[in-house]
C-alpha positions in Angstrom: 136.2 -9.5 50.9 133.1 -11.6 51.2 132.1 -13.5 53.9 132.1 -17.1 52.7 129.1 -18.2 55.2 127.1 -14.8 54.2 127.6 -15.9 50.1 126.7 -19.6 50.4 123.7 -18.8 52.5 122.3 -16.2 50.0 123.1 -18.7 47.4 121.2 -21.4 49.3 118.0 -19.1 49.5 118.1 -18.5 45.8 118.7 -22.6 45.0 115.6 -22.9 47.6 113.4 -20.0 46.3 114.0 -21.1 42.3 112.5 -24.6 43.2 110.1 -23.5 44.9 109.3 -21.5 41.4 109.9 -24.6 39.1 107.5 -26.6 41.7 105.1 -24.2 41.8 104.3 -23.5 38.4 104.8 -26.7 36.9 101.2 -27.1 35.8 101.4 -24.3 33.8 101.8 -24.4 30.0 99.9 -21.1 28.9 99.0 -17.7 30.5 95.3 -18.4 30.1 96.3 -20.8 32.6 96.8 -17.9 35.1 94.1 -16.0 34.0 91.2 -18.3 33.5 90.8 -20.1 36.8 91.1 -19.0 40.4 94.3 -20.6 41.5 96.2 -19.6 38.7 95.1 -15.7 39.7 95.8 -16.8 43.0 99.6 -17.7 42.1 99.8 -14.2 40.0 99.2 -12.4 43.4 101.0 -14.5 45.7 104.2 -14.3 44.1 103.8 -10.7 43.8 103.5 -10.8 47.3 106.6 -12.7 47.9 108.2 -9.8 45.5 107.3 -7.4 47.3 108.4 -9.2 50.7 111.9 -9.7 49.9 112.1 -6.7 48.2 111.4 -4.7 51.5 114.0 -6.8 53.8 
């Protein structure tokens, strides 16, 4: 059986981390958009860095 506090805290991060997406990348309405201006590259690494990050814990 599950821990109930260990399953809504998990599904608190997620809620959390999937604004953080829709926030983050509302400007963006094409991939040129990543790949023509320094921010947008700058968002293409971060969150590859925060990949990498939560896969390692």
């Amino acid at each position: 059986m599950y821990d109930k506090e260990s399953v809504y805290d998990i599904l608190n991060q997620i809620l959390d981390a999937t604004q953080k997406v829709i926030n983050r990348f509302a400007p963006i309405k094409t991939v040129e958009d990543f790949t023509n201006s320094p921010s947008g590259v700058c968002k293409i690494v971060e969150s590859i860095e925060q990949l990498r990050l939560s896969d390692a814990s």
